[in-house]
N, C-alpha and C positions, 0 to 999 in steps of 0.2 A: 504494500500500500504506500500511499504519499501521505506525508504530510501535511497539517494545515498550511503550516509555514510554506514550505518546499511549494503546496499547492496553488497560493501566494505569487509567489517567485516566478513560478512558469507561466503564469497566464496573465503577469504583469508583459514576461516577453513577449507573447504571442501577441499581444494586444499592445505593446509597439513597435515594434514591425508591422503588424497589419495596418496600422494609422499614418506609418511612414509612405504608403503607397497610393497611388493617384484611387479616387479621386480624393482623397482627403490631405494627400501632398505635404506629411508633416515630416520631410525626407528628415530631419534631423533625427528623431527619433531613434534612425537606423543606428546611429551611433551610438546608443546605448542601451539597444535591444538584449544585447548579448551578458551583459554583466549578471543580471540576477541567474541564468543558468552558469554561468562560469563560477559566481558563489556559490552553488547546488555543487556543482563537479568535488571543490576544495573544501567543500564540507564535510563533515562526518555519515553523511548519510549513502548507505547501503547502493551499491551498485545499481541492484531491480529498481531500487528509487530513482537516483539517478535517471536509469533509462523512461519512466514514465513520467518523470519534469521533461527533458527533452519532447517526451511524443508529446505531452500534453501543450506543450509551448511551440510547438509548431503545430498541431490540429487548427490552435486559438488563430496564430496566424493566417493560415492559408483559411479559415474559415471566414476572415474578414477580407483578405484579399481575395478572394474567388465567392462572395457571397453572389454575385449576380449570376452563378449559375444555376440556381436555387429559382430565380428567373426567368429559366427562361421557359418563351410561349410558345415556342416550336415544336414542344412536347407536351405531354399530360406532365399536371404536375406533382404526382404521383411520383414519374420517372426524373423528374427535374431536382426534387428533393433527392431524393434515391443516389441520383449522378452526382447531385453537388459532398453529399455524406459519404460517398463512395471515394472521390477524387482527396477529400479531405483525410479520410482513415488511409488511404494507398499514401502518398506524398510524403505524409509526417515519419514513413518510417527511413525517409532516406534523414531527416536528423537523430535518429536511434543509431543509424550507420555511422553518422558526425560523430555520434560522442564514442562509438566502441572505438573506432577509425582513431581519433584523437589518445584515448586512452589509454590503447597500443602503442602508439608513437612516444607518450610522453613515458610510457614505464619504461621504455629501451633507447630513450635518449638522454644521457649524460650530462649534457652542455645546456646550463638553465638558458642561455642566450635561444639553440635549437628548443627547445621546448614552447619559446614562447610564440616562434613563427608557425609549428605545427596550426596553433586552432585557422589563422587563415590561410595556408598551405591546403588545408586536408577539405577548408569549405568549399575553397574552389576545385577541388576535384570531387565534391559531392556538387554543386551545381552544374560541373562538366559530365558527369555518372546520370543526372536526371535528366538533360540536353536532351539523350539519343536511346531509340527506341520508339514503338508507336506510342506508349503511353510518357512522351515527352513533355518536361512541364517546364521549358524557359519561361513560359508566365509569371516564374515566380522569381527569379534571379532577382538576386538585393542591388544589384544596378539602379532596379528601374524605379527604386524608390529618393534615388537622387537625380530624375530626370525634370526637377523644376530647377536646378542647379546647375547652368549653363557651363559656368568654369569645371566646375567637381567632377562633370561629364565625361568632360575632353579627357578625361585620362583612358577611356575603353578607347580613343584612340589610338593609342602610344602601344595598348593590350585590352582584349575582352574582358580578363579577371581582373588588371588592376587596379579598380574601383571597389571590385569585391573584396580585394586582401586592403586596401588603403579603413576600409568600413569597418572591417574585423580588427584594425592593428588601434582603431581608433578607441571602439569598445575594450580592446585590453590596455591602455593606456589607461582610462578611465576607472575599471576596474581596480587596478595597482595603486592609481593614485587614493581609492576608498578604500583597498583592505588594508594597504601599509603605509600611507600620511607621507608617502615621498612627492614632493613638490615636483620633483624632475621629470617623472608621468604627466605631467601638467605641461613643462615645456617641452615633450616630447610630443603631445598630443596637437599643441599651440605650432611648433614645426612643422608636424607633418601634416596638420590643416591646410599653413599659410603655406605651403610651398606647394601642396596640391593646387591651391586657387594662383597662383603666380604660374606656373607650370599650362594650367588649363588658358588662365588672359595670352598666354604668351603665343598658344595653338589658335585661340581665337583671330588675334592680331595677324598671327602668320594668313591663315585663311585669308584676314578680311584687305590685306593686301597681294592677295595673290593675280597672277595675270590669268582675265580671261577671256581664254579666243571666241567662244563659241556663247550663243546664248538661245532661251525659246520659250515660246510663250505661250499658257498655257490656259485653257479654263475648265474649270472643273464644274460638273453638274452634280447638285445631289438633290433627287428626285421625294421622296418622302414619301415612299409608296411600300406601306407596310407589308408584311409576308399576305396576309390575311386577306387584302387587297388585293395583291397583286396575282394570286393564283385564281380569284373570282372572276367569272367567264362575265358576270354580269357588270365589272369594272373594267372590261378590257376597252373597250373605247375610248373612257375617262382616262385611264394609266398610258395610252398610246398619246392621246392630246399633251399630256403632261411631260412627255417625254420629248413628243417634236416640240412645245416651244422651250420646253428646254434648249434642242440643237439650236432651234433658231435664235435663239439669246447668243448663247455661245458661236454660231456663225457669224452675228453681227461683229462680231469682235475680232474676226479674223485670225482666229489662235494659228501655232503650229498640230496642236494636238488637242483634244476635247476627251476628258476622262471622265467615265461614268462607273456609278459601284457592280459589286459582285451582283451578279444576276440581277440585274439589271432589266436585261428583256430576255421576255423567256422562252422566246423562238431558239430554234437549233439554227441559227446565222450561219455554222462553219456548213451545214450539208452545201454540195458543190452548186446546187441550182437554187437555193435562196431566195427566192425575191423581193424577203425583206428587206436583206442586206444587200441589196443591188440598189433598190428604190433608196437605201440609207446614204449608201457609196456615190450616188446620183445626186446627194444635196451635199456635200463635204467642200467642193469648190476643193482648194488647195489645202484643206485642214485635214487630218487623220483622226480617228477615232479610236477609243479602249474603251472597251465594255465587257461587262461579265455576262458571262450564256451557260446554259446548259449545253454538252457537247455530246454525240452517242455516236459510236465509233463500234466498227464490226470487225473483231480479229481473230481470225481462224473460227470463225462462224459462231465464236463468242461475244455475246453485247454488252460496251463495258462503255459505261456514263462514268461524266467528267465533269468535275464545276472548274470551268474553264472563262479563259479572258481570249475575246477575241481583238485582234488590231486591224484594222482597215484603212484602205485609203480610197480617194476618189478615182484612182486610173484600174480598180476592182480589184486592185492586191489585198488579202488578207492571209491572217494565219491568228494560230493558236499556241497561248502556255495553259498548260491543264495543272491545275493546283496539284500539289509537291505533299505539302503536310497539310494531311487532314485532321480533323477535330473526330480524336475518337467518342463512340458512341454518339455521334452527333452525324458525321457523315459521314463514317463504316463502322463495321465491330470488328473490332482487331480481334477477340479471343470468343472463343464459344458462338461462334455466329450462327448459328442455327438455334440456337437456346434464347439469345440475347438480340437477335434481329428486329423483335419487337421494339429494344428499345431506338431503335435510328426513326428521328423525326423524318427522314425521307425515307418512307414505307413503300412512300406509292411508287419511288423512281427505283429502288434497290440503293444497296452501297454503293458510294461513288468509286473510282477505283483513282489513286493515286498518279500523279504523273512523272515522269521522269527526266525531263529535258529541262534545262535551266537555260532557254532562251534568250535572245536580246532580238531587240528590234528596231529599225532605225527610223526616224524623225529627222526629214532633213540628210543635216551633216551631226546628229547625233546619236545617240547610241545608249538605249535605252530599257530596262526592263520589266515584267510585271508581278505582283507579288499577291495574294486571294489571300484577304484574312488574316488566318490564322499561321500562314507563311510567316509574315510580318513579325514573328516571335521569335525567328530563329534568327539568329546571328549567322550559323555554318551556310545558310542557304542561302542568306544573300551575298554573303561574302563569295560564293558562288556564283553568283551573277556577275558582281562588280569584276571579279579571276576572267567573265566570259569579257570583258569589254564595255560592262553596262556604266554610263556617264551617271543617269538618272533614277531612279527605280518610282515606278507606280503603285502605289498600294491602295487594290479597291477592294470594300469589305461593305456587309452589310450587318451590322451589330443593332438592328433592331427587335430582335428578339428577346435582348437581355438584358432590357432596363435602361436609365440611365446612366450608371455609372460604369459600366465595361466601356462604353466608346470614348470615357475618360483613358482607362489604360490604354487602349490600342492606339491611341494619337502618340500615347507617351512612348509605344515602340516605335514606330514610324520614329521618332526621334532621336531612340536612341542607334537605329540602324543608321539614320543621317550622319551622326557622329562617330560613330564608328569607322563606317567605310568612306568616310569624307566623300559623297556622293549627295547633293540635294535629295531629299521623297518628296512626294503629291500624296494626296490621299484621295479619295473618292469614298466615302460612307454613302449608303442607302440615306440616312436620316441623322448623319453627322455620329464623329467630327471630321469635317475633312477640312484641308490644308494644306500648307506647302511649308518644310522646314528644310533650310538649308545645314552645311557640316558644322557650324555655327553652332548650333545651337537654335538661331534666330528662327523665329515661326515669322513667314510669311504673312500666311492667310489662316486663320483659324475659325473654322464657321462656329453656329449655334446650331445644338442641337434640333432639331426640326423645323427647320426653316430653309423654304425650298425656294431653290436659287442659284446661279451659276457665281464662281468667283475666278476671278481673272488675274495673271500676274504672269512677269516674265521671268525666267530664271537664267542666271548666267553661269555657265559651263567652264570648268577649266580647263 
């Protein structure tokens, strides 16, 4: 068992961490998540205890940063609870892994100096161990809770994890200076702040004088055309109106390229004879379009659907990236799919099937790529993109299924891939947030949630 104290301790952690995350953006927090379980570890209390302050103090977390899965309306919510207490009890055991992982290390290492780097050593190969596999949860990476932190950022550019060791080294810093009254934890903690934020101005600055050749300009559409809507045979006239004077807005403006969200229109545009996509290709004039479609594709006389991004231009070119990472149980069942099939809110279409090609596409004299969603979380796969040549990356999602406060966090990925792989995003949401965030940090364009509207800007290339 735990106790009261201990029980205390843990679900103080989980509960800042969880607050240090968008949309509540209280990223400092992060900083001092970790202490109350580091005093559980060097306490007197029993291992088993131990291990369930850790679970307990990450359930509490992921339970507030993943609450809007609990959300969502694309399922019964039956299943929605079910998957969100599901996702929460799976997760919290990779910080069980944390502390064995750590525990190991510290009884076989000798040198108090190597003892103290294990805890942020061992976290970032516990959020690199959660990355990969279908049940992948970058969602949760302690990055992204310092994504209102424009300078603190730029350090995932220099490395993906040194945000996440800078975060940990901060919390034991802090710690040391509470259990043993050394001042020097203090200006250890006071250096390695101010030199992160000098370090980050100085990446900014580099950026913000950098030379650039190429530029393009862009509008983005977000329609506001919920699931429930949009599948109603009896709103399909209303949702087509809505969508042409959207182009036509964005026409007016004579973009390079006009970006619209995930599934978008729900025609199959890629079959070869189209004639949506002719008559669409027919108004583009010199601009190109991205859109999200449903795609269904026949191989070796097997039917395999795709939530796909189509690109188009006005001389009838088009092509397709078919989404890479999907959202398990939401759009396939990785494990027991026959048992478990019920629960995929797309019943009627089957499982999507995964895609494999990390495309780019070009705009112009640019060089560009697409990202569906739940892509948008992984670091390895865009950084995949950027390896293929991509200048720009698109990211169209529709996150109106899950409340408000998830298309708080997916804006903040979009952001922190910007900074990362020093490449501007776009966004495109269904029903927001869409926008345009350069390697800055700088947000462009940031829309409001359900407010349907085209935004426009041009972005320049290096």
């Amino acid at each position: 068992m735990i106790s009261k104290k201990n029980l205390g301790f843990s679900t103080l952690s989980g509960v800042l961490l969880g607050l240090s995350f968008p949309p509540f953006n209280l990223g400092f927090l992060a900083w001092i998540f970790l202490i109350p379980l580091i005093h559980i570890y060097y306490s007197e209390a029993c291992f088993k205890e131990k291990i369930l302050s850790f679970y307990t103090a990450s359930f509490v977390s992921h339970a507030i940063i993943t609450h809007w899965v609990a959300l969502n309306s694309g399922t019964s919510m039956q299943v929605a609870i079910f998957s969100y207490l599901a996702l929460c009890f799976f997760y919290s055991f990779y910080w069980v892994l944390y502390l064995i992982i750590v525990h190991i290390s510290i009884k076989n290492i000798f040198f108090d100096r190597a003892k103290f780097l294990i805890w942020p050593i061992m976290w970032i190969a516990i959020e690199a161990t959660r990355a990969t596999g279908p049940l992948a949860g970058s969602w949760l990476n302690i990055s992204l809770s310092q994504s209102n932190y424009d300078r603190m950022i730029q350090l995932i550019s220099v490395n993906e994890h040194l945000l996440a060791f800078i975060i940990i080294i901060l919390n034991l810093f802090i710690y040391n200076f509470i259990a043993f009254r050394r001042k020097k934890f203090l200006v250890y903690f006071g250096i390695t702040f101010i030199s992160s934020l000098i370090i980050g101005e100085s990446l900014i600055f580099k950026y913000n004088n950098s030379v650039f050749s190429k530029d393009i300009s862009i509008s983005i559409g977000q329609p506001v055309i919920y699931p429930d809507e949009k599948w109603n045979p009896i709103l399909k006239d209303r949702n087509k109106k809505i969508m042409n004077d959207l182009l036509e807005e964005s026409l007016s403006t004579k973009p390079d390229i006009i970006v619209w969200p995930e599934a978008a229109l729900t025609s199959f545009l890629a079959n070869p004879g189209s004639v949506e996509r002719k008559k669409i290709q027919g108004k583009l004039d010199k601009s190109s379009l991205i859109t999200g479609i449903p795609q269904r594709i026949y191989d070796d006389n097997e039917l395999k659907i795709y939530n796909s991004a189509i690109f188009m231009t006005s001389d009838g070119f088009y092509d397709t990236y078919q989404k890479i990472f999907l959202v398990p149980f939401a759009e396939y069942v990785p494990f027991f799919q026959k048992w478990l099939s019920k629960m995929n809110q797309f019943d009627d279409m089957g499982s999507f099937t995964p895609g494999e090609n990390y495309k780019t596409f070009k705009i112009n004299d640019v060089t560009a790529s697409i990202l569906i969603c739940y892509d948008s979380s992984s670091y390895a796969l865009a950084e995949k993109m950027v390896k293929n040549g991509a200048e720009i990356i698109f990211v169209i999602t529709n996150d109106s299924f899950v409340g408000k406060a998830m298309p708080h966090q997916h804006f903040q990925h979009a952001k922190l891939r910007a900074v990362e792989l020093g490449v501007p995003v776009v966004q495109s949401a269904n029903n927001g947030i869409s926008g345009i965030i350069l390697p800055s940090g700088k947000v462009l364009i940031k829309s409001i949630i359900d407010e349907r509207k085209t935004f426009n800007s041009s972005v320049k290339i290096k």
